[in-house]
C-alpha positions as CSV (number, residue, x, y, z in Angstrom):
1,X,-38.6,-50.2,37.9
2,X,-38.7,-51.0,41.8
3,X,-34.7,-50.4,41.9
4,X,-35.2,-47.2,39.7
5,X,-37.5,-46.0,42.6
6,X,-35.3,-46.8,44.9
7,X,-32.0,-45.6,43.9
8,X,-34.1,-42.2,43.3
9,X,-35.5,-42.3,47.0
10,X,-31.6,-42.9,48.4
11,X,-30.4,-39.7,45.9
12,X,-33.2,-37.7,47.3
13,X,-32.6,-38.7,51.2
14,X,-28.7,-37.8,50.6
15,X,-29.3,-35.0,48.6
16,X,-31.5,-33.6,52.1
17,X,-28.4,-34.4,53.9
18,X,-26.9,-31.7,55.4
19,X,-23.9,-33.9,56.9
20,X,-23.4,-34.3,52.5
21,X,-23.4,-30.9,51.3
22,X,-21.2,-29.9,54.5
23,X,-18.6,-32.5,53.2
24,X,-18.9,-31.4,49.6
25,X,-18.4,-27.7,50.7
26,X,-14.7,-29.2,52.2
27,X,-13.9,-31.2,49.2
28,X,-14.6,-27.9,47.3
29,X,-12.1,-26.0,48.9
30,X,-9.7,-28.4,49.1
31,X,-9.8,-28.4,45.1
32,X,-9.8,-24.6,45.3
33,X,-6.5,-24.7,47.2
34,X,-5.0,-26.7,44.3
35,X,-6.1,-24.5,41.9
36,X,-4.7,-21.4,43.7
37,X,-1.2,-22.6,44.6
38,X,-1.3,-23.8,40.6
39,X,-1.9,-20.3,39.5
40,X,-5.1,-20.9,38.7
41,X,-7.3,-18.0,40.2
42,X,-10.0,-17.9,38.1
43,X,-10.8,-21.5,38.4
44,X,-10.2,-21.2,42.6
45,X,-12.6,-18.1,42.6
46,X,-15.2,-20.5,40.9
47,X,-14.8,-23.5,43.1
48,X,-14.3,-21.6,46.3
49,X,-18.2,-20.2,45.0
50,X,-19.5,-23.7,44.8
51,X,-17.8,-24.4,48.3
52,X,-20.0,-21.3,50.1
53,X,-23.3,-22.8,47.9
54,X,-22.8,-26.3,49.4
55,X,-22.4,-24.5,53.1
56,X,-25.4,-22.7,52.6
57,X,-27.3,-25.4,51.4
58,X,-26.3,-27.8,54.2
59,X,-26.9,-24.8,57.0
60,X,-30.5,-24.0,55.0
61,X,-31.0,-28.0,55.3
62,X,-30.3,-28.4,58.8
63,X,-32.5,-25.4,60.1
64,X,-35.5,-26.1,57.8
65,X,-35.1,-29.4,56.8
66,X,-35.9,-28.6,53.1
67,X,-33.8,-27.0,50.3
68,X,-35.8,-24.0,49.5
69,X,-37.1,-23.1,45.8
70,X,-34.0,-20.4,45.0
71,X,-32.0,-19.5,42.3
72,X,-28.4,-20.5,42.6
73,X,-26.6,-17.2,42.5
74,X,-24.6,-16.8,45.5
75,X,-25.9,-13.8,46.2
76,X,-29.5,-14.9,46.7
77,X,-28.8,-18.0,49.1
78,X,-26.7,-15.3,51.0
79,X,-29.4,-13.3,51.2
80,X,-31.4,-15.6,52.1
81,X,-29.6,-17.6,55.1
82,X,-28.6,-14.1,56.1
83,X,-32.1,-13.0,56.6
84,X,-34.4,-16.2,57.8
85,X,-31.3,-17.6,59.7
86,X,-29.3,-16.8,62.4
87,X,-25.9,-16.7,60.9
88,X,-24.0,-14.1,62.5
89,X,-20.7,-13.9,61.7
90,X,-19.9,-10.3,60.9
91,X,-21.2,-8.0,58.5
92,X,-17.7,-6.8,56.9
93,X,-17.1,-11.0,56.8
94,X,-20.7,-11.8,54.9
95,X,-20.1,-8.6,52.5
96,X,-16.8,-9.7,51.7
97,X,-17.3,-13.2,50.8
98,X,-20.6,-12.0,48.8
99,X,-18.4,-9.5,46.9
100,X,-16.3,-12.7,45.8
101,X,-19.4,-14.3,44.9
102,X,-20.9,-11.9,42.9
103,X,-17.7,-11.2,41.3
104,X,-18.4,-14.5,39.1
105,X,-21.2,-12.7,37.7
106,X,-18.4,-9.7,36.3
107,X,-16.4,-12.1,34.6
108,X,-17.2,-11.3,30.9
109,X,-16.0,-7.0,32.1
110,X,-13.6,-7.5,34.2
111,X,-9.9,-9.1,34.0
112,X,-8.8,-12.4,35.6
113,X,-8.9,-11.6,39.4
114,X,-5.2,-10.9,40.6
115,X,-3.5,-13.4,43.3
116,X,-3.6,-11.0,46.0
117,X,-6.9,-10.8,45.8
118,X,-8.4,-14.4,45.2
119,X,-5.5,-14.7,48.0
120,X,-7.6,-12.5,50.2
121,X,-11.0,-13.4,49.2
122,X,-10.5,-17.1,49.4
123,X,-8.9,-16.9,53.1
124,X,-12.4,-14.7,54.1
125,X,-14.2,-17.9,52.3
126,X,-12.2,-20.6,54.6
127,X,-13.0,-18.0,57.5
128,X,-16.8,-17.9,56.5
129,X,-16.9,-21.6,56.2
130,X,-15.1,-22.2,59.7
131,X,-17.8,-20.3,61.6
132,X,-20.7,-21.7,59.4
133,X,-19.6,-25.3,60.1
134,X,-20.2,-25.4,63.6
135,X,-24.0,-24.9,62.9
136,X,-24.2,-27.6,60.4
137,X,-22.5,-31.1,61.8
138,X,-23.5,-32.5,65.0
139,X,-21.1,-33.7,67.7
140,X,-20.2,-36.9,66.1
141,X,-19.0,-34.9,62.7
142,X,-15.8,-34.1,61.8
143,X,-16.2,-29.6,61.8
144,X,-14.8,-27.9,58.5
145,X,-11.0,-27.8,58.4
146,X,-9.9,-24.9,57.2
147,X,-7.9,-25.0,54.2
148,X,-5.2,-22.5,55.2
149,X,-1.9,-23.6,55.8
């Protein structure tokens, strides 16, 4: 029982990481890359989503030190960090990458997202990410590398 309460003490102490859910956002989009150059937008527009949730958690973690109480939709954390942070990174930039997001929630109306755009959307995600990381990792962290070669 002791080792049960400690292996759920180190989960909980990594999970309030934000150094983890920075390097989860990375390993997202480099999975999302894959998927794109393999024709597979759908899937890259899904994993690119779960790449800007890790970002916003780690960014939420390392201003409040808490994860807060939210739903998971995209568009709520964006909302959120938006507001009660200050992430500034552009307006037209934030839109765009929430228009992505919430596109996810569309997917039973609307067709499998063309290549130009997931193209487009996902190059404004490895944007967004770039200028997020910066606020997340310390000196001694390796920054987000973008994606886009």
């Amino acid at each position: 029982m002791k080792r049960l309460d400690e292996w759920r003490s180190l989960s909980h102490s990594v999970l309030l990481n934000p150094q983890y859910w920075h390097d989860i956002s990375q390993r997202y989009m480099e999975s999302a890359v894959i998927f794109f150059n393999h024709g597979m937008y759908e899937q890259c527009q899904s994993v690119s989503e779960m790449a800007v949730n890790a970002m916003f958690k780690a960014y939420y973690l390392k201003v409040n030190g808490i994860l807060p109480k939210l739903s998971q939709r995209p568009d709520v954390w964006l909302s959120h960090v938006h507001l009660f942070t200050d992430v500034n990174v552009g307006s037209d930039l934030l839109i765009n990458v929430l228009g992505l997001q919430c596109h996810s929630f569309e997917k039973e109306i609307t067709p499998v997202p063309s290549k130009e755009r997931v193209r487009i959307c996902f190059e404004q995600i490895d944007l967004f990410l770039s200028h997020l990381s910066p606020k997340v990792v310390d000196g001694s962290s390796a920054p987000y590398c973008s994606v886009i070669k």
